[in-house]
mmCIF file as gemmi writes it, N, C-alpha and C atoms, coordinates in Angstrom:
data_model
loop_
_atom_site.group_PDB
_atom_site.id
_atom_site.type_symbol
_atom_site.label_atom_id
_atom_site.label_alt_id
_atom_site.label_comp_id
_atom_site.label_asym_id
_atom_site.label_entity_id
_atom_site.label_seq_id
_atom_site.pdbx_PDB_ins_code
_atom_site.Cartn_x
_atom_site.Cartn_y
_atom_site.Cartn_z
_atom_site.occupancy
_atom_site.B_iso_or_equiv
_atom_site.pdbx_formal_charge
_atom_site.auth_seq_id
_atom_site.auth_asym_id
_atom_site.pdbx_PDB_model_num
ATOM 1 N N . UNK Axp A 1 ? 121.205 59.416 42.366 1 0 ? 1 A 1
ATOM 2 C CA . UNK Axp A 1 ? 120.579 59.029 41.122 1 0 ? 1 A 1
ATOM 3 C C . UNK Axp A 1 ? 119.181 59.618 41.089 1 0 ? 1 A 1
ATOM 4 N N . UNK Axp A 2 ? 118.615 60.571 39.694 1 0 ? 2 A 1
ATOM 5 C CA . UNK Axp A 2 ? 117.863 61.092 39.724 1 0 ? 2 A 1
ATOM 6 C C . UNK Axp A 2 ? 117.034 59.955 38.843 1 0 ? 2 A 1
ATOM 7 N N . UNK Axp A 3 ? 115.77 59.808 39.251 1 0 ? 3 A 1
ATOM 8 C CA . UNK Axp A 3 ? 114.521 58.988 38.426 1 0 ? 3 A 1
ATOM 9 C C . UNK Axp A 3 ? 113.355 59.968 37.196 1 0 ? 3 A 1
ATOM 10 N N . UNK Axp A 4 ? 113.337 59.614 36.47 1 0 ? 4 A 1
ATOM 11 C CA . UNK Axp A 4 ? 111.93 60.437 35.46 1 0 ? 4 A 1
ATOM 12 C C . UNK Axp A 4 ? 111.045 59.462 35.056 1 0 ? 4 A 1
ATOM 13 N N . UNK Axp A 5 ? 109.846 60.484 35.28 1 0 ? 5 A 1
ATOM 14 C CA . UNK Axp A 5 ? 108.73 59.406 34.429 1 0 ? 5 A 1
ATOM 15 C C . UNK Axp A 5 ? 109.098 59.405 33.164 1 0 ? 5 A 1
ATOM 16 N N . UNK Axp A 6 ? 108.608 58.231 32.854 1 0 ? 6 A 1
ATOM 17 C CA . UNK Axp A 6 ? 108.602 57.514 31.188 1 0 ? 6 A 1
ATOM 18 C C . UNK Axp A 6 ? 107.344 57.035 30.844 1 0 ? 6 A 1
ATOM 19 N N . UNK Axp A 7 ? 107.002 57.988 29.872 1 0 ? 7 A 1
ATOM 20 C CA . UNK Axp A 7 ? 105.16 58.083 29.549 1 0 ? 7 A 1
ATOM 21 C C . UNK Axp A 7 ? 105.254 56.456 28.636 1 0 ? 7 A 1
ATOM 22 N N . UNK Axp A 8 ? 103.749 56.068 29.143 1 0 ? 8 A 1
ATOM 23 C CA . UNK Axp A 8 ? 103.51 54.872 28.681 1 0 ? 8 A 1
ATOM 24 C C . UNK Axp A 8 ? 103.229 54.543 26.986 1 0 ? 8 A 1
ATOM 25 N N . UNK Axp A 9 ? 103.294 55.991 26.504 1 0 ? 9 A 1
ATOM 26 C CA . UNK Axp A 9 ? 102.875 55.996 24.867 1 0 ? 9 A 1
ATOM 27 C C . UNK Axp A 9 ? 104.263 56.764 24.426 1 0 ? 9 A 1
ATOM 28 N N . UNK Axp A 10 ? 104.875 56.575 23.374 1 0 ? 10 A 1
ATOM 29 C CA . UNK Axp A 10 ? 105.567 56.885 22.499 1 0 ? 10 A 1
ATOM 30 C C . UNK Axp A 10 ? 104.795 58.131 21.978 1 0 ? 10 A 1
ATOM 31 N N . UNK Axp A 11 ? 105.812 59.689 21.898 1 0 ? 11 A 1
ATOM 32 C CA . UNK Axp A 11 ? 105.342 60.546 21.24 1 0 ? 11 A 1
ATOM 33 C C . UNK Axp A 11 ? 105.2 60.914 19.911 1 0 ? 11 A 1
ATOM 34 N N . UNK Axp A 12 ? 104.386 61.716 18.995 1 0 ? 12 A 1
ATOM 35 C CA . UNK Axp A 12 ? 104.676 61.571 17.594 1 0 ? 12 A 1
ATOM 36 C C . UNK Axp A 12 ? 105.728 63.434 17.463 1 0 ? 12 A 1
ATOM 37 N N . UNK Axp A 13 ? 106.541 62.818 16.483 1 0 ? 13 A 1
ATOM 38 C CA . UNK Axp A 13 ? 107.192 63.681 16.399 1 0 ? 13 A 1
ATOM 39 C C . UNK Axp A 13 ? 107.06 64.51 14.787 1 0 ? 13 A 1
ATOM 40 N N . UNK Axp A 14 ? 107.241 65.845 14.842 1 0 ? 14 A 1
ATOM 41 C CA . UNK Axp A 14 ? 107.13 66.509 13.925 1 0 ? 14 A 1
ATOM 42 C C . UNK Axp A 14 ? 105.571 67.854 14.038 1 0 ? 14 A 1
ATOM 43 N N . UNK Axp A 15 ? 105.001 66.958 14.993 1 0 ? 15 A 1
ATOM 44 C CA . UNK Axp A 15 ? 103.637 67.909 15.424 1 0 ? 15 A 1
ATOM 45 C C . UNK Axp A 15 ? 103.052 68.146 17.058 1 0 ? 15 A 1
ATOM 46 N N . UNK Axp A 16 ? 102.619 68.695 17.126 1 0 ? 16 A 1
ATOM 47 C CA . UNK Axp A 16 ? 101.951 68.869 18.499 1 0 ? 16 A 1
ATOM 48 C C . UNK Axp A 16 ? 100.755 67.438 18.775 1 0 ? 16 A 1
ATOM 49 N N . UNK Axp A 17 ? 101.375 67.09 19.965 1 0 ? 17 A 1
ATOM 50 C CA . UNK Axp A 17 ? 100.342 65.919 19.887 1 0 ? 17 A 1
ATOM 51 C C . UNK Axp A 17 ? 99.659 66.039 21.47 1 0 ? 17 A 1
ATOM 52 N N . UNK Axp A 18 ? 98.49 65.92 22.115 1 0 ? 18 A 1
ATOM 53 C CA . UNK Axp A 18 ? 98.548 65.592 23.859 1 0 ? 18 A 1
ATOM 54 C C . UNK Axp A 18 ? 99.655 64.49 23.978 1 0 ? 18 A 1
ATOM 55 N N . UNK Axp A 19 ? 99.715 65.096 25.153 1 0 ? 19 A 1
ATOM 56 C CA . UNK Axp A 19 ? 100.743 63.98 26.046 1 0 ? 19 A 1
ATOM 57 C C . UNK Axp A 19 ? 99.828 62.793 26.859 1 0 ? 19 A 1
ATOM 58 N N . UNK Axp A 20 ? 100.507 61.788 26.923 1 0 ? 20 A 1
ATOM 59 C CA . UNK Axp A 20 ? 99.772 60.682 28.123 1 0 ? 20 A 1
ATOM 60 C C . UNK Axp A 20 ? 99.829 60.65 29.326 1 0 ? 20 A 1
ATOM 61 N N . UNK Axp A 21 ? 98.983 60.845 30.15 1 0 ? 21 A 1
ATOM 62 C CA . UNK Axp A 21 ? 99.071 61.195 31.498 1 0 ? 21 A 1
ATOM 63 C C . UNK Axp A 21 ? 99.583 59.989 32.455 1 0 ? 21 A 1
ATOM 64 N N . UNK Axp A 22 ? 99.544 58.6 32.129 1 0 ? 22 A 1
ATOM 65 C CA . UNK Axp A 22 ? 100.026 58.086 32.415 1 0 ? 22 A 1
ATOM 66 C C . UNK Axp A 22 ? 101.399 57.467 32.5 1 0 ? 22 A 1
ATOM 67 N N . UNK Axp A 23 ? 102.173 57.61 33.665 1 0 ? 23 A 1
ATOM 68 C CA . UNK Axp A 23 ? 103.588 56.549 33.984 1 0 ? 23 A 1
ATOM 69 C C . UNK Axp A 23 ? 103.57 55.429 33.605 1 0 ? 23 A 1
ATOM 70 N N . UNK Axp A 24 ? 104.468 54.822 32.559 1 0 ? 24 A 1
ATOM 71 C CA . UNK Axp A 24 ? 104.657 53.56 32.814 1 0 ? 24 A 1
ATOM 72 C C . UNK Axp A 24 ? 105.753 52.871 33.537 1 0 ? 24 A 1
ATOM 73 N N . UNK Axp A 25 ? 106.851 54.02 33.916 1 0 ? 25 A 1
ATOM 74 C CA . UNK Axp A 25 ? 107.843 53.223 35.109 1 0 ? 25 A 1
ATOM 75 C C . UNK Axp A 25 ? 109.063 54.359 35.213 1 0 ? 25 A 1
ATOM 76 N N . UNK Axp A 26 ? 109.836 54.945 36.138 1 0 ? 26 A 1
ATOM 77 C CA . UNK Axp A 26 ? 110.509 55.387 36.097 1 0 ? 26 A 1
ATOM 78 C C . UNK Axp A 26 ? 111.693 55.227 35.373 1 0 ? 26 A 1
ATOM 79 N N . UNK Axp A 27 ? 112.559 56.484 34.819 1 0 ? 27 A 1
ATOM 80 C CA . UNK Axp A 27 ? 114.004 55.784 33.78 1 0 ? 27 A 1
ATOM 81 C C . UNK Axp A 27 ? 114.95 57.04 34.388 1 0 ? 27 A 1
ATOM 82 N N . UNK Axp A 28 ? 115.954 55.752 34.525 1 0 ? 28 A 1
ATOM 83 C CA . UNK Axp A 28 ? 117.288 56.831 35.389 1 0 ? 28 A 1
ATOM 84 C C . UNK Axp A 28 ? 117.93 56.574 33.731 1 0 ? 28 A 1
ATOM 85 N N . UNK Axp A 29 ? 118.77 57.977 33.932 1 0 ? 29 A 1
ATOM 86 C CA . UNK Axp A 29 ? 119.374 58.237 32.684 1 0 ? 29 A 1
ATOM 87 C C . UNK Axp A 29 ? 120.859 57.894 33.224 1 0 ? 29 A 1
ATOM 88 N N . UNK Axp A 30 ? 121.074 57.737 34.437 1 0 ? 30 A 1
ATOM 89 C CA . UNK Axp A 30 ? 122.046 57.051 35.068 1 0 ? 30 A 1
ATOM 90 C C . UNK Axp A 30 ? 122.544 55.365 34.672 1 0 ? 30 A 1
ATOM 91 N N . UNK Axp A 31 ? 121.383 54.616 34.341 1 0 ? 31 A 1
ATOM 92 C CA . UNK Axp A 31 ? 121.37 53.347 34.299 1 0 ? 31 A 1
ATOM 93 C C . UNK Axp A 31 ? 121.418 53.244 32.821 1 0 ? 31 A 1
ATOM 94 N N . UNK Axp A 32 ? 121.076 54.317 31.586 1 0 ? 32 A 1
ATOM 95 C CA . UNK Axp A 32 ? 121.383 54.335 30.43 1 0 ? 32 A 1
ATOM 96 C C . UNK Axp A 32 ? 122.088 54.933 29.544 1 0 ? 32 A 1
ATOM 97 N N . UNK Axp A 33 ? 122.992 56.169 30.869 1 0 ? 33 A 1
ATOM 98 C CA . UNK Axp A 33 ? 123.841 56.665 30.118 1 0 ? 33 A 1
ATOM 99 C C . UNK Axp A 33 ? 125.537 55.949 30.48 1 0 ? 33 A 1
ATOM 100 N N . UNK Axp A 34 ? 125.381 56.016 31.531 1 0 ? 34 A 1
ATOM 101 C CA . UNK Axp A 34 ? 126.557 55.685 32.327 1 0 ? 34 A 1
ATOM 102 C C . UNK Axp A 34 ? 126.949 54.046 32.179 1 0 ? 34 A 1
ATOM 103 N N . UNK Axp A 35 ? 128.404 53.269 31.891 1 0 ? 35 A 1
ATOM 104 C CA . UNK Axp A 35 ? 127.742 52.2 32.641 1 0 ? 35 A 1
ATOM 105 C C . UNK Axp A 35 ? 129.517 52.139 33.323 1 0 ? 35 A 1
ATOM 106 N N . UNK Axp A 36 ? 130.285 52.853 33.704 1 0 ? 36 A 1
ATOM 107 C CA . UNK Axp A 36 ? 131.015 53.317 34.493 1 0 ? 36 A 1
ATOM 108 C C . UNK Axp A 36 ? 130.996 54.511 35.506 1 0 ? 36 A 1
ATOM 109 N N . UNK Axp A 37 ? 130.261 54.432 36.883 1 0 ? 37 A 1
ATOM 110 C CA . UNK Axp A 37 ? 129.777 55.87 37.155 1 0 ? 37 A 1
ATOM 111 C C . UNK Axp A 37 ? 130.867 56.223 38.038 1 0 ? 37 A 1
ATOM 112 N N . UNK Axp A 38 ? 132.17 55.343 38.6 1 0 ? 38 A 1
ATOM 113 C CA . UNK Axp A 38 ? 132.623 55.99 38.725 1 0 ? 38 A 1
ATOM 114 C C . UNK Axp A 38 ? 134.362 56.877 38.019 1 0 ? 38 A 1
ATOM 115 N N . UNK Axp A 39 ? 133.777 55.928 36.744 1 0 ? 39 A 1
ATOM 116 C CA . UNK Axp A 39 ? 134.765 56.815 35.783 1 0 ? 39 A 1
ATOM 117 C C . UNK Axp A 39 ? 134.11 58.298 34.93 1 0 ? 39 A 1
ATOM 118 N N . UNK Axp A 40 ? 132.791 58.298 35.388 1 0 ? 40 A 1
ATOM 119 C CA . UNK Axp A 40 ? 132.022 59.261 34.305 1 0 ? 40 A 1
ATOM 120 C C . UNK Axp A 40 ? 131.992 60.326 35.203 1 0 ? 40 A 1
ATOM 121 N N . UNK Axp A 41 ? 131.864 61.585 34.209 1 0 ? 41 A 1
ATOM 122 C CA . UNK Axp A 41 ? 131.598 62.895 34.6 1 0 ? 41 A 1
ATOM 123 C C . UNK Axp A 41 ? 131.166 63.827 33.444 1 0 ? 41 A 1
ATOM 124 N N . UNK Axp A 42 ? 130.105 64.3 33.935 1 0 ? 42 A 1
ATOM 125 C CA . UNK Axp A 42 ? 129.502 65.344 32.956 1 0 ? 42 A 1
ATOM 126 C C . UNK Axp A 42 ? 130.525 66.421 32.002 1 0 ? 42 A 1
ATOM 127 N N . UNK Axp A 43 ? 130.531 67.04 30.989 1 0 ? 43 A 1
ATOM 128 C CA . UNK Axp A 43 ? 131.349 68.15 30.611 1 0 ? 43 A 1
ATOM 129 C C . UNK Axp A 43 ? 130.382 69 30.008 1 0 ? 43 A 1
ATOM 130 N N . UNK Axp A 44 ? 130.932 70.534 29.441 1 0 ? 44 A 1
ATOM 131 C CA . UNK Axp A 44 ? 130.017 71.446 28.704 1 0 ? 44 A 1
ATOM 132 C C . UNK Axp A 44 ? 131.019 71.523 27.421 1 0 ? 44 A 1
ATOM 133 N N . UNK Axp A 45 ? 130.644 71.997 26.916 1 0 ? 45 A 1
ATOM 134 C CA . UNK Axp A 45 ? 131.467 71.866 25.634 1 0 ? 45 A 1
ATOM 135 C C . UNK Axp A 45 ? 131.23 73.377 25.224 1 0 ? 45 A 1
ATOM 136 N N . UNK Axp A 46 ? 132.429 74.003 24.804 1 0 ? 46 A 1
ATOM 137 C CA . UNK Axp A 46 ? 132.668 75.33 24.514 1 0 ? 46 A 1
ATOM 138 C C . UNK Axp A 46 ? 133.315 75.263 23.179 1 0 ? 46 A 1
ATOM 139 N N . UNK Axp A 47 ? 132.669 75.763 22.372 1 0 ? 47 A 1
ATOM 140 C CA . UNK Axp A 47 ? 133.332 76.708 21.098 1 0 ? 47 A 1
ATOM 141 C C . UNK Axp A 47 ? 132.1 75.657 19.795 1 0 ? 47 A 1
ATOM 142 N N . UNK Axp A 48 ? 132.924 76.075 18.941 1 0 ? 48 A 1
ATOM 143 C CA . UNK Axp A 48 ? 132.002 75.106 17.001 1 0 ? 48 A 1
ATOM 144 C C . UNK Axp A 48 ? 132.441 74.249 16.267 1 0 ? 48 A 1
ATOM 145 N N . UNK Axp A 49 ? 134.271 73.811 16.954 1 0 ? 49 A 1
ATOM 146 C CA . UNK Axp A 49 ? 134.571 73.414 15.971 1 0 ? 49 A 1
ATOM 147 C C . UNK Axp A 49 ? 134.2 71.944 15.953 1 0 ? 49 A 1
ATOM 148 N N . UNK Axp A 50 ? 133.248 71.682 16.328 1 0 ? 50 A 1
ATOM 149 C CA . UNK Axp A 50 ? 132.755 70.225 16.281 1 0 ? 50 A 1
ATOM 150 C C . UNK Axp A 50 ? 131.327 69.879 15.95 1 0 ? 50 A 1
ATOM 151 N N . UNK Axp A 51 ? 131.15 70.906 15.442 1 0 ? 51 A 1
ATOM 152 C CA . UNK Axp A 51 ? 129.696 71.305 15.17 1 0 ? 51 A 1
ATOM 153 C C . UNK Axp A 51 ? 129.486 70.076 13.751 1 0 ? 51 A 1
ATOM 154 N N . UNK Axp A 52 ? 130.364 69.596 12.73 1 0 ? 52 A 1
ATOM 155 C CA . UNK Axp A 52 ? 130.147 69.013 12.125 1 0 ? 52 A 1
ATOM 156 C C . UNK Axp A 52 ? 130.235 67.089 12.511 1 0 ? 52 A 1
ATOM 157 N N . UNK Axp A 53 ? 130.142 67.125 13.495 1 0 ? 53 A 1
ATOM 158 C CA . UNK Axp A 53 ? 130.061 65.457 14.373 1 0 ? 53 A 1
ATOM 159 C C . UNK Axp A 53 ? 128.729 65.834 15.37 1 0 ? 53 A 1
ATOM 160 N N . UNK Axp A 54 ? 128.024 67.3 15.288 1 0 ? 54 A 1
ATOM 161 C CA . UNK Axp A 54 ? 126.918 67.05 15.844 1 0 ? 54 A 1
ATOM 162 C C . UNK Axp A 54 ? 127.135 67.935 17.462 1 0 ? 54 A 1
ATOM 163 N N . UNK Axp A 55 ? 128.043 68.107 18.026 1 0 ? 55 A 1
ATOM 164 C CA . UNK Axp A 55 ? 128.484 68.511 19.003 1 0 ? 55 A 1
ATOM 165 C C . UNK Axp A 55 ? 128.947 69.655 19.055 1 0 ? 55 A 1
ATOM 166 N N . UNK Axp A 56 ? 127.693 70.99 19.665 1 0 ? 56 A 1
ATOM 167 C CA . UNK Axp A 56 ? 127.588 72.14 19.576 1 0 ? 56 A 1
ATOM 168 C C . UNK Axp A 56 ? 128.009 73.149 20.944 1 0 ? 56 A 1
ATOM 169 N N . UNK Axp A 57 ? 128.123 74.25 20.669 1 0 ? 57 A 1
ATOM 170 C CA . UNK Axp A 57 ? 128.367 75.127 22.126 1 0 ? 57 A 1
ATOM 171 C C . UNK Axp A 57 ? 127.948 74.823 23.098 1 0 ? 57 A 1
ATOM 172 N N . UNK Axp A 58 ? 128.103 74.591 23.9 1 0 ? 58 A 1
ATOM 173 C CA . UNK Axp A 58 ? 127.145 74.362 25.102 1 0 ? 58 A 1
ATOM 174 C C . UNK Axp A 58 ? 126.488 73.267 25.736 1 0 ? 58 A 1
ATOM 175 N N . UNK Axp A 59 ? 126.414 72.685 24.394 1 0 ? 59 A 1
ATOM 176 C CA . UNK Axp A 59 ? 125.858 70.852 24.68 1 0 ? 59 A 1
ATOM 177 C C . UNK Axp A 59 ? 126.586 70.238 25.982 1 0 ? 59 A 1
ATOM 178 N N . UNK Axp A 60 ? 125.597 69.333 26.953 1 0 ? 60 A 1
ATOM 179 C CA . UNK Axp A 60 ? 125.921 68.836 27.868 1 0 ? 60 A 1
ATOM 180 C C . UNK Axp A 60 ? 126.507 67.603 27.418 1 0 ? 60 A 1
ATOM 181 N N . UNK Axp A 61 ? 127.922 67.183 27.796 1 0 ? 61 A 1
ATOM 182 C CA . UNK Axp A 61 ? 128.625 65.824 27.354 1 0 ? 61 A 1
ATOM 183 C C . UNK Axp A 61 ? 128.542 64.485 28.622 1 0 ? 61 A 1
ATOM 184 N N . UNK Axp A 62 ? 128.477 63.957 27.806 1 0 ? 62 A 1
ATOM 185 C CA . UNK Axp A 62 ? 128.62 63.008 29.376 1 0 ? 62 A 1
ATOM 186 C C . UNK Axp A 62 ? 130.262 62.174 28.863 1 0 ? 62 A 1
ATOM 187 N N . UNK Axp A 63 ? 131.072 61.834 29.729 1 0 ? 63 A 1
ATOM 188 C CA . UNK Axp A 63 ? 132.621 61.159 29.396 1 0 ? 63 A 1
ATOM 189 C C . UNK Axp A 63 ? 133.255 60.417 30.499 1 0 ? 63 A 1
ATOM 190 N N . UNK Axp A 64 ? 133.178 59.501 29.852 1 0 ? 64 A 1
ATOM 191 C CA . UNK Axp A 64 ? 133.462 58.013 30.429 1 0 ? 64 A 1
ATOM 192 C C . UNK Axp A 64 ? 135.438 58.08 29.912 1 0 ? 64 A 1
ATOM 193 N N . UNK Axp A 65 ? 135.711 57.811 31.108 1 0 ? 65 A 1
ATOM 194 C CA . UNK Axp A 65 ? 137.835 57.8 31.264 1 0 ? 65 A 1
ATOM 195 C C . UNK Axp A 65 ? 137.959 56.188 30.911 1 0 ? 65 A 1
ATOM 196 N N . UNK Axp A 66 ? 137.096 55.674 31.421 1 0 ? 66 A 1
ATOM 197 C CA . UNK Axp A 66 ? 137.062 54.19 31.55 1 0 ? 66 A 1
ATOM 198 C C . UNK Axp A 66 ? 137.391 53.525 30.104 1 0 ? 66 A 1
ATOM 199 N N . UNK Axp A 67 ? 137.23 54.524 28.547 1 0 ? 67 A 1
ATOM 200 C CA . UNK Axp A 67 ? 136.825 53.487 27.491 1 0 ? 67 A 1
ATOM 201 C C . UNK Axp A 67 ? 137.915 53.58 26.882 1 0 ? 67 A 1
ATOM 202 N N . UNK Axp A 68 ? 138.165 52.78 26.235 1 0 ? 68 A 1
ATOM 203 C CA . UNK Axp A 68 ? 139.495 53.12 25.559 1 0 ? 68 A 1
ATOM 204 C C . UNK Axp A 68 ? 139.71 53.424 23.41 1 0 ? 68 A 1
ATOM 205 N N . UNK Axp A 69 ? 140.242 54.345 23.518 1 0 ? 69 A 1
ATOM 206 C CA . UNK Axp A 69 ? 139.68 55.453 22.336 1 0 ? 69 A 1
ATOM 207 C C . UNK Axp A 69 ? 140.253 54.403 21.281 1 0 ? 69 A 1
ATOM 208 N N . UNK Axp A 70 ? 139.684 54.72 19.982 1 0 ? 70 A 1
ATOM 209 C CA . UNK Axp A 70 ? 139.96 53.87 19.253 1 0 ? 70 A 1
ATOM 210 C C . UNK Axp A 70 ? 140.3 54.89 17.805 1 0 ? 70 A 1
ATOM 211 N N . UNK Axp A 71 ? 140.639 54.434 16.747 1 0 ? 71 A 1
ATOM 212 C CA . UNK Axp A 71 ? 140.415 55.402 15.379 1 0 ? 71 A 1
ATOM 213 C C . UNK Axp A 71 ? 139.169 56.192 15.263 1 0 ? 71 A 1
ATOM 214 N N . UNK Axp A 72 ? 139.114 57.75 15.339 1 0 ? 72 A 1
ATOM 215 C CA . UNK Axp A 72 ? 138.202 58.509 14.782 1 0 ? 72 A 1
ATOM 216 C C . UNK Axp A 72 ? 137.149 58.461 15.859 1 0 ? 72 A 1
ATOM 217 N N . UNK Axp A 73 ? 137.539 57.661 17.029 1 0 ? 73 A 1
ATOM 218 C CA . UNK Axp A 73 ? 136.644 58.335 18.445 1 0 ? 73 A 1
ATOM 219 C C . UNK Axp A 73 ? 136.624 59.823 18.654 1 0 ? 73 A 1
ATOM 220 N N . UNK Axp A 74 ? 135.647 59.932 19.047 1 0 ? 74 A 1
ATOM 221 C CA . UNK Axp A 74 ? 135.787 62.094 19.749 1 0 ? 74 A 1
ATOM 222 C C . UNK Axp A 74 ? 136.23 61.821 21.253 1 0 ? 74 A 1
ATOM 223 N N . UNK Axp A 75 ? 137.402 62.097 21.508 1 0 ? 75 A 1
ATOM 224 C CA . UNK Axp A 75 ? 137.49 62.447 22.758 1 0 ? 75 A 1
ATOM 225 C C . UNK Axp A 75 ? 137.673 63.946 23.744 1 0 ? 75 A 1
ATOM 226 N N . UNK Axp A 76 ? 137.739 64.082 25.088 1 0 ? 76 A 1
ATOM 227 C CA . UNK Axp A 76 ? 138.265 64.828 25.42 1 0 ? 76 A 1
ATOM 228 C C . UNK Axp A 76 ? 139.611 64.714 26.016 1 0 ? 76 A 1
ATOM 229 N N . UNK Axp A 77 ? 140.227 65.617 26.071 1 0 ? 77 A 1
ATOM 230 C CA . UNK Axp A 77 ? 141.649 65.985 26.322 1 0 ? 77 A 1
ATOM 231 C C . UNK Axp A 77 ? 141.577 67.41 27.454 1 0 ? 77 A 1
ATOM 232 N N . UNK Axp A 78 ? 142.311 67.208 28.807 1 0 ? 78 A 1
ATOM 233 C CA . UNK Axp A 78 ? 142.392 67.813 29.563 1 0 ? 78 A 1
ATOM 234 C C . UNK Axp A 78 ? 143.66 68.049 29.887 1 0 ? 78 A 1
């Protein structure tokens, strides 16, 4: 499990702003992405045709086996 700082100020978005030099606590993206880790595994995603749900070439996926798909879920299929 990898840890990142998590700046103590909220950034503004749309412009260049300084950053805050201060930590306010480490954030595993483990503990907020995952909450099956050992059903999860990263994927890459190849090709466009999903480009209209937001999900582009290359984009890193994260996919949980564990959930169970429902109407109009995106899944993968292997």
């Amino acid at each position: 499990m990898k840890f990142l700082s998590l700046f103590s100020r909220s950034v503004a978005c749309g412009f260049l702003s300084p950053a805050d030099e201060h930590a306010e606590a480490e954030l595993s993206l483990d503990q907020h992405l995952i909450t099956s880790p050992a059903a999860t595994f990263p994927a890459r995603a190849c090709g466009d045709s999903m480009q209209n749900l937001g999900i582009f070439d290359r984009d890193l996926l994260v996919v949980d086996r564990s959930l169970t798909p429902v109407h109009e879920d995106v899944v993968v299929v292997a």
